[in-house]
C-alpha positions in Angstrom: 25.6 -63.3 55.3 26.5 -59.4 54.7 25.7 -60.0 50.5 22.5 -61.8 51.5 21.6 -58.7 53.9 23.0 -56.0 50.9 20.6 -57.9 48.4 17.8 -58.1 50.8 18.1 -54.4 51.5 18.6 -53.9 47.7 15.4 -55.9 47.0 13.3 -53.8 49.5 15.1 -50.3 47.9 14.4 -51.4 44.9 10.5 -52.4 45.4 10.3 -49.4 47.4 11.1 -47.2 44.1 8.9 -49.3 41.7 6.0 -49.0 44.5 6.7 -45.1 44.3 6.8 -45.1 40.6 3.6 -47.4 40.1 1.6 -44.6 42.7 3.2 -41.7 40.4 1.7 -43.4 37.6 -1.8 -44.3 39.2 -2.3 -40.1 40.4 -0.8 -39.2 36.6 -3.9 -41.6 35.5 -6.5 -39.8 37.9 -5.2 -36.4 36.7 -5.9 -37.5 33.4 -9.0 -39.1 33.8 -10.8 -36.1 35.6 -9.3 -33.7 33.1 -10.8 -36.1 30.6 -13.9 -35.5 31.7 -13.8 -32.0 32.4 -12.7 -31.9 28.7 -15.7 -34.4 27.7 -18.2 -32.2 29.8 -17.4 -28.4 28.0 -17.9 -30.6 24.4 -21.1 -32.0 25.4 -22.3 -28.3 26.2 -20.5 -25.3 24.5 -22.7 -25.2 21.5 -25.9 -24.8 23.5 -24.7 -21.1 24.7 -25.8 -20.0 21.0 -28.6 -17.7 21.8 -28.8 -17.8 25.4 -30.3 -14.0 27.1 -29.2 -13.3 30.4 -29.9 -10.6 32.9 -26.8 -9.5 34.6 -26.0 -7.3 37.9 -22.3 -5.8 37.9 -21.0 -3.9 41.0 -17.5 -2.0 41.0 -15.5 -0.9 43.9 -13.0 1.5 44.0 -10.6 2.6 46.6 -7.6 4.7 45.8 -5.3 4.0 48.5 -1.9 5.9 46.8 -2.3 8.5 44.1 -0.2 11.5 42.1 -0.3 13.3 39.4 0.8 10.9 36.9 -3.0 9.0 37.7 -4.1 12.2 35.1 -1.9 10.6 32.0 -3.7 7.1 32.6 -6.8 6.6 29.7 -10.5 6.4 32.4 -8.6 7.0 35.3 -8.9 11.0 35.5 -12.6 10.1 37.2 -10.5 8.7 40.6 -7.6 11.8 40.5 -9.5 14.1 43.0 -11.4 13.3 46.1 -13.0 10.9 47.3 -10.7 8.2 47.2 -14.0 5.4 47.4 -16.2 5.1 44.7 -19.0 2.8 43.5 -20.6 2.0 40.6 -23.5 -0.5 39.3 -25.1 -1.9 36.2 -28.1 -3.7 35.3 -27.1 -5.3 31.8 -28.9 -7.5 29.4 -26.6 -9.8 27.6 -27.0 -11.3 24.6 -24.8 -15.0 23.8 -23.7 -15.7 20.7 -20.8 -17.7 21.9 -18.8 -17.7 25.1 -16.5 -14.5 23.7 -19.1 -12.8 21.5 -22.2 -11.1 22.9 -23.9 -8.3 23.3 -24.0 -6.0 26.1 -27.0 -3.5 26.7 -26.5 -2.1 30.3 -29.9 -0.9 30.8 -29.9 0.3 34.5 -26.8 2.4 35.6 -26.1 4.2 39.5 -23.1 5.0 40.8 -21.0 7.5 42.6 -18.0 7.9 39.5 -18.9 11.1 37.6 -21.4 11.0 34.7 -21.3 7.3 35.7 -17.8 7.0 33.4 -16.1 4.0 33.5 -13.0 3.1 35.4 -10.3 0.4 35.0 -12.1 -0.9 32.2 -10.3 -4.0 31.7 -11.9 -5.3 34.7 -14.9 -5.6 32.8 -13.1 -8.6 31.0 -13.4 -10.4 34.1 -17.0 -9.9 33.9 -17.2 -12.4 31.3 -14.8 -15.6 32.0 -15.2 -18.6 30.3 -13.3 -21.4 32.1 -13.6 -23.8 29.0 -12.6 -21.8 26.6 -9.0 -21.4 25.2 -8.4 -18.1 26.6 -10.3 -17.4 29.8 -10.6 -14.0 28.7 -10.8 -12.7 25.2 -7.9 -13.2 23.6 -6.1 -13.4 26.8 -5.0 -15.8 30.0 -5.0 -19.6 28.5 -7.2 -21.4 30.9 -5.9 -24.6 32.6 -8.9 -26.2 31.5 -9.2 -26.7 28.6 -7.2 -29.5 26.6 -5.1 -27.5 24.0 -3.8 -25.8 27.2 -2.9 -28.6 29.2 1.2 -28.5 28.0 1.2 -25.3 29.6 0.3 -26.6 33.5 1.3 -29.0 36.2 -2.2 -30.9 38.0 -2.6 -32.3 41.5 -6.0 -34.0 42.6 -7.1 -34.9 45.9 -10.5 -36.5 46.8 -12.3 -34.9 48.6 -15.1 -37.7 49.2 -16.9 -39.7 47.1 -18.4 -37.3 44.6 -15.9 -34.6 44.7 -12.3 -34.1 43.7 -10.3 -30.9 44.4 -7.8 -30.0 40.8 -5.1 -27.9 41.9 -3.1 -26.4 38.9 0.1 -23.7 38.3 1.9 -23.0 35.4 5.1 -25.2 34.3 6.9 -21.7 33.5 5.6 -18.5 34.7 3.8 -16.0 32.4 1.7 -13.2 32.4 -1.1 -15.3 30.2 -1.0 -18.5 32.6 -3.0 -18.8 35.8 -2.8 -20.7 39.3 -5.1 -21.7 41.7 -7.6 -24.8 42.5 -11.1 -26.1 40.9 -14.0 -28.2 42.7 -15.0 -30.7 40.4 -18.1 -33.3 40.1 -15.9 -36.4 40.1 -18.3 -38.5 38.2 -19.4 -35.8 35.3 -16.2 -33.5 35.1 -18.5 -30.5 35.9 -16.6 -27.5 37.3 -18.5 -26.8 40.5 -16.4 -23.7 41.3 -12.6 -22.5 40.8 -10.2 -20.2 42.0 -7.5 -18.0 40.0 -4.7 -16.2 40.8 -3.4 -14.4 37.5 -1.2 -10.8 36.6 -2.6 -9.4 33.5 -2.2 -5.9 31.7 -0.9 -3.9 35.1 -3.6 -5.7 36.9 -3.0 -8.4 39.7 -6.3 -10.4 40.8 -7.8 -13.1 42.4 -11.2 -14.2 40.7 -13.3 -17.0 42.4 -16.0 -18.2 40.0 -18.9 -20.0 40.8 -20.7 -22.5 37.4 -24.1 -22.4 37.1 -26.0 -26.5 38.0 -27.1 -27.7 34.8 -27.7 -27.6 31.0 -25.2 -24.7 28.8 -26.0 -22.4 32.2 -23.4 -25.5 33.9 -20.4 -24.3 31.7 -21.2 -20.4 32.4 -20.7 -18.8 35.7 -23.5 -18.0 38.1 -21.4 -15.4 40.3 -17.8 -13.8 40.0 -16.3 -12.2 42.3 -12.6 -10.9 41.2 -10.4 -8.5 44.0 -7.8 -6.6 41.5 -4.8 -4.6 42.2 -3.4 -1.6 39.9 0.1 -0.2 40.7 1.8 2.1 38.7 4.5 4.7 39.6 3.2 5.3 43.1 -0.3 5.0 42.3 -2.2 2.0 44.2 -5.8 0.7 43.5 -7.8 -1.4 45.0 -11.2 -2.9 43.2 -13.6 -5.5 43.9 -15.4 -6.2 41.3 -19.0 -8.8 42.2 -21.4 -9.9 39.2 -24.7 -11.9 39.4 -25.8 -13.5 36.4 -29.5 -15.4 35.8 -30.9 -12.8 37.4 -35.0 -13.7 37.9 -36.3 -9.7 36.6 -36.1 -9.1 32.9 -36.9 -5.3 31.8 -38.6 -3.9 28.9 -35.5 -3.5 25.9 -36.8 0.6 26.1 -35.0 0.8 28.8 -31.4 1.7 28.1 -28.5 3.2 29.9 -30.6 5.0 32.1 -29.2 6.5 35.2 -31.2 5.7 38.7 -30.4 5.2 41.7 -34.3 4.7 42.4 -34.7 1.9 40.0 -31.3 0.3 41.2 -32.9 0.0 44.3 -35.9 -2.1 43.6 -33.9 -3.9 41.1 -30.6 -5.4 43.2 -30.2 -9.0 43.2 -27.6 -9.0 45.8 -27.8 -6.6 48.8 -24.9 -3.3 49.6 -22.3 -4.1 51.7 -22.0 -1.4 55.0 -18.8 -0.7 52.6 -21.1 0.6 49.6 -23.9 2.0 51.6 -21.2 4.5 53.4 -19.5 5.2 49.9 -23.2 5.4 48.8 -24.1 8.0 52.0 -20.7 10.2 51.6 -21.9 11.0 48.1 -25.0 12.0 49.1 -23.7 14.8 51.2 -22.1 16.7 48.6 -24.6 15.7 45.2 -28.0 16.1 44.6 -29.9 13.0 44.1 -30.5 11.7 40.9 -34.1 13.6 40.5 -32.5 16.4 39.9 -29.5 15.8 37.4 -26.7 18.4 38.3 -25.4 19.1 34.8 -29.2 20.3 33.9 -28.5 23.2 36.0 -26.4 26.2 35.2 -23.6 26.8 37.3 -21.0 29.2 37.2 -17.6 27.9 36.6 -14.6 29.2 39.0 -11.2 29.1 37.3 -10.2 26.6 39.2 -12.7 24.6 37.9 -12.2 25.5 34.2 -8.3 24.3 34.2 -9.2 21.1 36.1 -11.8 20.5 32.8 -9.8 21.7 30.3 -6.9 19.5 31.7 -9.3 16.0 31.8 -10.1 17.0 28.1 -6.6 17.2 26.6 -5.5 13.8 28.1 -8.2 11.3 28.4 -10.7 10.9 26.0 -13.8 12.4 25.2 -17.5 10.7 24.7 -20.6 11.2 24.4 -24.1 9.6 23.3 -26.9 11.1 23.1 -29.7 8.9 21.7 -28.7 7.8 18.0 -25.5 9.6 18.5 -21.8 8.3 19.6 -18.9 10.3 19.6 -15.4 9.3 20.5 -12.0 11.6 20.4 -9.0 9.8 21.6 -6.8 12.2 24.0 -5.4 15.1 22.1 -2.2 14.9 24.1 -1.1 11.0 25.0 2.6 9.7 24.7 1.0 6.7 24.3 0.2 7.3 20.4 3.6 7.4 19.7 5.0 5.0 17.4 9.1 4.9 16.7 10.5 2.5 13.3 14.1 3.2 12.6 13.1 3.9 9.1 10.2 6.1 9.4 11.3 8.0 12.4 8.4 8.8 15.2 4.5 9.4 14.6 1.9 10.2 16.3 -1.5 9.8 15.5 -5.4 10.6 17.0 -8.8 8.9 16.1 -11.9 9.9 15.9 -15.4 7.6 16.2 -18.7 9.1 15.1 -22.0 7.2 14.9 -24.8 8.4 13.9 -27.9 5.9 13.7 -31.2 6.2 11.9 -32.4 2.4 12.4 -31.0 -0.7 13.3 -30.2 -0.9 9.4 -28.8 2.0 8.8 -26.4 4.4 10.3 -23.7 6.7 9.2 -20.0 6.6 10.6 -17.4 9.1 10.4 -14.1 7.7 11.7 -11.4 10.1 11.0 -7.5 9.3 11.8 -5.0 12.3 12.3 -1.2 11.9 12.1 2.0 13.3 12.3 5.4 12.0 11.2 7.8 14.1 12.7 11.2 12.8 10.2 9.3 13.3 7.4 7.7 16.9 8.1 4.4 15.6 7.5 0.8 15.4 8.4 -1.6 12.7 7.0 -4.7 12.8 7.7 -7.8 10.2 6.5 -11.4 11.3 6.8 -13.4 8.4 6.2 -17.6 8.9 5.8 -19.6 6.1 5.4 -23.0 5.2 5.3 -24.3 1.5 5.7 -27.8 0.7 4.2 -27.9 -3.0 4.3 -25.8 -4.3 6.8 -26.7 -8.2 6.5 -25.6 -7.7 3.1 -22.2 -5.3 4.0 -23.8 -3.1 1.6 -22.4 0.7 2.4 -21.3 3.6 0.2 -18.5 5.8 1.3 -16.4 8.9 0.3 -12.6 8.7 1.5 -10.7 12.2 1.5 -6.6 12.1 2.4 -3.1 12.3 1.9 -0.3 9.7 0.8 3.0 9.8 1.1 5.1 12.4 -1.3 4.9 9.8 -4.5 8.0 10.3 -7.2 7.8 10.6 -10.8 10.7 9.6 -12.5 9.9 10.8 -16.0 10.0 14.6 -14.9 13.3 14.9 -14.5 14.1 12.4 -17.4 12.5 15.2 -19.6 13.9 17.9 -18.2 17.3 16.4 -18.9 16.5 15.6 -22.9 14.9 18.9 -23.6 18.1 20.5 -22.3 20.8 18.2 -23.3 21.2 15.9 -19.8 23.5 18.6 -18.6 21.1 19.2 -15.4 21.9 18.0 -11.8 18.9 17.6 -9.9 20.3 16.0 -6.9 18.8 16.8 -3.7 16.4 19.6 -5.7 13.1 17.0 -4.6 12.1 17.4 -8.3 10.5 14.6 -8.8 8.4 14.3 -5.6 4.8 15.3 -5.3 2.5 15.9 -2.6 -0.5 13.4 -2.8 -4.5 14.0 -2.0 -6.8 11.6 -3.1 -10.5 11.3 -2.9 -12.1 7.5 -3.1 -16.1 7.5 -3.4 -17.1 3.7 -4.0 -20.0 1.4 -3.0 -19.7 -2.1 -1.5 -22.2 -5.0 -1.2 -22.2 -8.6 -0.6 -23.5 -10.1 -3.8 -23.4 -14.1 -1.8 -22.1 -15.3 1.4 -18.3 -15.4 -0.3 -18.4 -12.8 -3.1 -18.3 -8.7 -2.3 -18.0 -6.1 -4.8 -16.8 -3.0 -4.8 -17.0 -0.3 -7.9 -16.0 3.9 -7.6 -14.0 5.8 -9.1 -10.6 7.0 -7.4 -9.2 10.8 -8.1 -5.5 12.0 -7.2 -4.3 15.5 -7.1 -0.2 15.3 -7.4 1.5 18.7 -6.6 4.7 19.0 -7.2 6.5 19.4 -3.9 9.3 22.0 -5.8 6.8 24.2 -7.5 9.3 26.4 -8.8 11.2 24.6 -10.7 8.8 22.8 -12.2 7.4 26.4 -13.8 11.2 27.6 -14.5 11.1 24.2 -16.9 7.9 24.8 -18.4 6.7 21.5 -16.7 3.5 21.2 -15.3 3.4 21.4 -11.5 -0.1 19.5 -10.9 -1.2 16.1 -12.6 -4.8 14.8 -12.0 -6.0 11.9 -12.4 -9.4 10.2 -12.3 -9.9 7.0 -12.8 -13.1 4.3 -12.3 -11.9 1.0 -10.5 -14.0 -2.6 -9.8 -12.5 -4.6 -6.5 -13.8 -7.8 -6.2 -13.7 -10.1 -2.6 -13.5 -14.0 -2.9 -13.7 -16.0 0.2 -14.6 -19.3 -1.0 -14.0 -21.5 2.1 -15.5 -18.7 4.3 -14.2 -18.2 7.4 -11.7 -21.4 7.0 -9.3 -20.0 4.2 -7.8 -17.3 2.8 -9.7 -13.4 1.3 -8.8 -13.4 -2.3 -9.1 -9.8 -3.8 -8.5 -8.7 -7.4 -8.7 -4.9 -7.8 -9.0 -3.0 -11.7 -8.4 0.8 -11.8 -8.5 2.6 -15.1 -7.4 6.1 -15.6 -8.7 8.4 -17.8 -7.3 11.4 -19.9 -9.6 14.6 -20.1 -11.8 14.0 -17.4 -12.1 16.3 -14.5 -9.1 17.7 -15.7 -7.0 14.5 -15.8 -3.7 14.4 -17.6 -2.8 10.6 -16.8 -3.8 7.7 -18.4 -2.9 4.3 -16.9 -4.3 0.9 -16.3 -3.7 -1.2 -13.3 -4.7 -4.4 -11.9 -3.6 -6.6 -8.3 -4.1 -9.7 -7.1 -3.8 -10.5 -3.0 -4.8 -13.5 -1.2 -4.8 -12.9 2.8 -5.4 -15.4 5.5 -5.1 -14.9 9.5 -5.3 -18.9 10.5 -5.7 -19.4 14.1 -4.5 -22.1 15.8 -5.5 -23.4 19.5 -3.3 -21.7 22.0 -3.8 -18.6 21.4 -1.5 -18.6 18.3 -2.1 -17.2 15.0 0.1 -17.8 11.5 -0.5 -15.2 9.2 -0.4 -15.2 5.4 -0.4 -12.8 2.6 1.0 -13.0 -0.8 -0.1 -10.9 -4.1 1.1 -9.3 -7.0 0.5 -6.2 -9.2 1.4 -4.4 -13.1 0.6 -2.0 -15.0 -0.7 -3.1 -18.4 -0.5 0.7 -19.8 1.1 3.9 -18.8 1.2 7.6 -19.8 5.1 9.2 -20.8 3.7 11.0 -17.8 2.9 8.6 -14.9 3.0 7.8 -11.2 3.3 4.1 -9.7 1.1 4.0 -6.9 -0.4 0.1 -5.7 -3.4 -0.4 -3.8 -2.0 -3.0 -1.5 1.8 -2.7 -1.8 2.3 1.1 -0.2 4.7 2.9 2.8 2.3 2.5 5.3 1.7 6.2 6.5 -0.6 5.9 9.4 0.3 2.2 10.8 -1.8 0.6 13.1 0.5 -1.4 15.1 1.3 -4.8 15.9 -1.6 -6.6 14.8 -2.5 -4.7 12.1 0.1 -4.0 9.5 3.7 -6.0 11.0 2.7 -9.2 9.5 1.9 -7.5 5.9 4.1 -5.1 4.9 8.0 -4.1 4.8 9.8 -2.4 8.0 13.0 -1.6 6.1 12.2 -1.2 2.2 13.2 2.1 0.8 9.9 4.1 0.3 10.9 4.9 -3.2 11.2 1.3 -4.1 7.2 0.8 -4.1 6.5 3.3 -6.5 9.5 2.6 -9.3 8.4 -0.3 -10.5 5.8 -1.4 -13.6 5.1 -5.1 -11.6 5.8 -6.5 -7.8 5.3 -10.2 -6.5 5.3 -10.1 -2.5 4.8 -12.6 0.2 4.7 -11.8 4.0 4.6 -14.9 6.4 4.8 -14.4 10.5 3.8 -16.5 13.3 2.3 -15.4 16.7 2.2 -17.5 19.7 2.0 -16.7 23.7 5.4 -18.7 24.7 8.0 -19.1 21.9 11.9 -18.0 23.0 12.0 -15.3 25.4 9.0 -17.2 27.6 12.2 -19.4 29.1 14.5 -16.6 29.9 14.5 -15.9 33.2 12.8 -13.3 35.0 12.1 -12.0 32.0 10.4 -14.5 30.4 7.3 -14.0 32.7 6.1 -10.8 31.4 5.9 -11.1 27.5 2.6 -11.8 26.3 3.3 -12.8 22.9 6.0 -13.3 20.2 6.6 -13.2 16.4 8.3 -14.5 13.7 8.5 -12.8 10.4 9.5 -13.6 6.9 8.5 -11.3 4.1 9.7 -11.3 0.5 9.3 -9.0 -2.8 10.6 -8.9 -6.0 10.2 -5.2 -8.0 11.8 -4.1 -11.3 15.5 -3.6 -12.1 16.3 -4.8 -8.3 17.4 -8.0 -6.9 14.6 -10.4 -4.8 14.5 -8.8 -1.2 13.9 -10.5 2.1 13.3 -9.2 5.4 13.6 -11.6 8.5 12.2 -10.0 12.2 11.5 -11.0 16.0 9.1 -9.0 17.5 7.5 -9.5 20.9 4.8 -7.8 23.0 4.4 -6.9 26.6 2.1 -4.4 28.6 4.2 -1.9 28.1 5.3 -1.8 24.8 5.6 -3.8 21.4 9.4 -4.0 19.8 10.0 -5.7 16.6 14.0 -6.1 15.3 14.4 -6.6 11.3 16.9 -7.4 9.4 16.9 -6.7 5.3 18.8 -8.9 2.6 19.3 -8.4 -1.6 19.4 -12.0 -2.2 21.6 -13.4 0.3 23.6 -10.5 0.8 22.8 -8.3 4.5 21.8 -4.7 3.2 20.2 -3.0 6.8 18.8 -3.8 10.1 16.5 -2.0 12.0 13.9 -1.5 15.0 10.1 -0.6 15.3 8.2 0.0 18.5 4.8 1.2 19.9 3.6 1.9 23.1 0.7 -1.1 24.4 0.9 0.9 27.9 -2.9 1.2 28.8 -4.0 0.4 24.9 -6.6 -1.9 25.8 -7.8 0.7 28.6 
């Protein structure tokens, strides 16, 4: 009787279990099914976005509720570091689709109480823009639970609402910076995203955006209104925003207008009525400005001195704009600890930018984009003044003059003379004899010849002086060597935008020219290829080679695309191509090099999973680079690097064949780089 009653009780466990597992299964199947046709539904519409002009009304909130001084060192937010602690500010913009993450923005209609209507908190203006489809939600950031190549990342629950509506609610499987949580109203029988919530922490920011989807056609897999509350805290400062935008909005203006400041025409052309919030923000203002008839900086006043150190502060640390018609200029702060840049073999630098624009037609305009820098191991300031003028953009036709500085370059024949004239009894150890400073002028033109072919032809000129001047003249040697020398680079890109840029580059120097006293002939060969791959993950390739096919008794090695970097750009520009650890000397001793650089990029790779910290790295890297170079062994550098918002660290180690030779650390500061 009791093993009858244990096996009944078993049998009812037991179906108990398999009834629980077969209902696990059955809400698994409905998650997938209405994911499946969420999925379905963004395929069916993405590609008819192409083209697509919208009118769209953007309204930013500000309240400071904590601030101190260290709000001034923060890029855009010097506007909010003295009273009033609310401010406002509106945009009438017509936008331009090319696809969900590239369009064009012309804000035509601008009021506001921020002063000369500057921008705050800029990365709030990502949010302006979210498409829920996509990959990332956000350019290049914040992988959205809805769309399929995502879908590893996130845990789903549904619940039916009624017959025609289902309720998704999502969170991440590990916490992350670039993963989201929150809920979306879905058309149960279409997979249309009727509306969504998202709770997400992104670049200092915390927010809560709530996006409503247009009703039909590409408008369905857009947003209709956005309304995103954010939070900035940062070493005792607190801001509030709230940031609303209308899109579709029913009045179109005339394309002449453009960034024109009016709280008049704002007026008449709101699509969404001020809160009792704004119009009091709006109303405070008013008391201490003069309306927008009558624009303040027209009229001379006098300056207390007060006054003149608050400006003169503003302009050393954040940066300075202005455009004025066909005119842009941009200076990045003169003094921002945020432009420093530390590699254990290059010590620290620091480096400024500069972006000038000058435009006499949509076809042609002239840029100036000069970048300062200082390397403070070396002793040495590099500078690059870039001038370019583009006459046939359709065609990336433009003709432009580089002036700058390299690296001190060696010469390993001077001291190889000295030595022979006078018996190799000389010790020039430590004497820097055979290092030369390095100014070099580029003039070239460019122009697409076909959709895969670009060619480039110029000449190139080099001043070398010698960095120890006086020995060189107690030797009889000569302390300056020119050189000038025509060069051809031509741009393959065969498959487009699907495979790899293939350049081959010729440069010729000649004797007697402009004072030239080098002759040499040089030619490279480089293939690139940034491949990205769904998920926000990127594998990046790059191999190439170069020789010399003839040389002067008198000569400097100096590649085009194998060089110490002297101005790096950062993570994504120059750790997945070129050598943290080689010895500088080593690029320019050599009559050939063969080089291969390999890294991988992805959002959640090791130190996603570690706890606690796992949650706020944004991305990681893997790195494998290779080069062989004359009368040297093969060498091979191996690296981790990851990224965060405050700051990019990459750790390298460096082998001759197998055998460990050095290892070493580079970092740069991301704090407030996208702001």
């Amino acid at each position: 009787m009791k093993y009858d009653q244990l096996f009944s009780q078993r049998t009812i466990l037991s179906a108990i279990l398999l009834f629980s597992v077969a209902i696990g299964v059955l809400a698994a199947k409905k998650d997938t099914l209405i994911l499946g046709r969420i999925y379905e539904y963004q395929q069916a519409h993405n590609a008819a976005i192409k083209g697509i002009q919208d009118n769209v009304y953007a309204k930013f909130r500000f309240n400071v509720e904590r601030r101190n001084a260290t709000l001034w060192l923060i890029p855009t937010m010097d506007v909010l570091c003295k009273d009033p602690r609310e401010y406002i500010r509106e945009s009438y913009n017509k936008v331009t689709f090319n696809s969900a993450h590239d369009f064009d923005i012309n804000s035509q209609v601008l009021s506001g109480t921020i002063k000369r209507n500057r921008k705050a908190l800029p990365t709030l203006i990502d949010f302006a823009t979210p498409n829920i489809y996509s990959v990332a939600l956000y350019e290049g950031h914040m992988l959205s639970p809805f769309n399929k190549v995502n879908r590893r990342y996130y845990y789903f629950t549904q619940k039916q609402q009624n017959d025609s509506i289902t309720r998704l609610d999502f969170r991440p499987k590990h916490y992350n910076t670039q993963l989201l949580n929150g809920y979306a109203i879905v058309e149960t029988g279409t997979g249309r995203i009727i509306r969504t919530l998202l709770n997400g922490e992104y670049d200092m920011l915390s927010f809560r955006t709530e996006i409503t989807q247009g009703d039909e056609g590409a408008r369905s897999i857009m947003p209709s209104k956005c309304t995103t509350a954010a939070s900035f805290r940062f070493m005792g400062n607190r801001i509030s925003a709230l940031f609303d935008a209308a899109y579709n909005c029913p009045l179109t203006l005339p394309d002449s207008i453009s960034h024109t400041t009016s709280r008049e025409m704002m007026d008449s052309i709101r699509p969404i009525p001020l809160s009792e919030t704004d119009k009091r923000i709006y109303q405070e203002y008013d008391k201490t400005h003069q309306p927008d008839s009558v624009q303040s900086d027209t009229v001379p006043q006098k300056k207390t001195f007060r006054q003149f150190l608050w400006q003169t502060g503003d302009n050393l640390v954040t940066p300075i704009a202005a455009e004025a018609g066909r005119f842009d200029f941009y200076l990045t702060p003169i003094i921002n600890p945020l432009y420093l840049r530390y590699s254990g073999s290059k010590g620290i630098s620091y480096k400024m930018r500069l972006y000038t624009t000058v435009s006499f037609n949509q076809y042609r305009y002239l840029t100036f984009e000069p970048t300062l820098g200082y390397n403070f191991k070396l002793n040495q300031f590099f500078f690059d003044l870039p001038l370019r003028m583009t006459y046939n953009p359709k065609r990336n036709g433009y003709a432009e003059i580089i002036y700058g500085n390299d690296n001190h370059i060696s010469n390993s024949t001077v001291a190889d003379l000295i030595n022979h004239e006078h018996g190799d009894t000389l010790d020039f150890d430590n004497t820097d004899i055979d290092m030369f400073k390095d100014n070099y002028l580029r003039v070239f033109n460019n122009i697409m010849l076909f959709d895969w072919f670009d060619i480039e032809t110029g000449l190139v000129i080099h001043k070398r002086t010698a960095v120890n001047r006086e020995i060189m003249r107690q030797y009889g040697m000569p302390e300056v060597y020119r050189s000038f020398a025509p060069m051809i680079g031509l741009k393959f890109l065969p498959w487009l935008d699907k495979g790899p840029l293939i350049s081959l580059d010729w440069e010729r120097g000649i004797k007697g020219v402009n004072g030239s006293n080098i002759s040499y002939e040089r030619w490279e060969l480089d293939a690139s290829w940034k491949h990205r791959i769904p998920g926000l993950r990127v594998l990046n390739l790059r191999a190439g080679g170069g020789f010399y096919t003839e040389r002067s008794d008198n000569y400097f090695l100096d590649y085009a695309n194998f060089r110490d970097n002297n101005l790096p750009e950062g993570w994504d520009d120059d750790w997945s191509g070129d050598f943290q650890l080689l010895d500088s000397r080593l690029y320019n001793e050599s009559d050939y090099y063969i080089r291969a650089n390999v890294s991988y990029e992805t959002p959640m790779l090791f130190a996603t999973w570690t706890p606690y910290l796992g949650k706020y790295i944004e991305k990681e890297r893997l790195y494998v680079s290779a080069v062989n170079v004359q009368h040297t062994r093969p060498y091979f550098e191996l690296g981790y690097g990851f990224t965060n918002r405050y700051i990019s660290v990459g750790i390298f180690a460096s082998f001759h064949n197998i055998s460990f030779q050095s290892f070493g650390i580079a970092c740069d500061f991301e704090l407030f780089k996208r702001w």
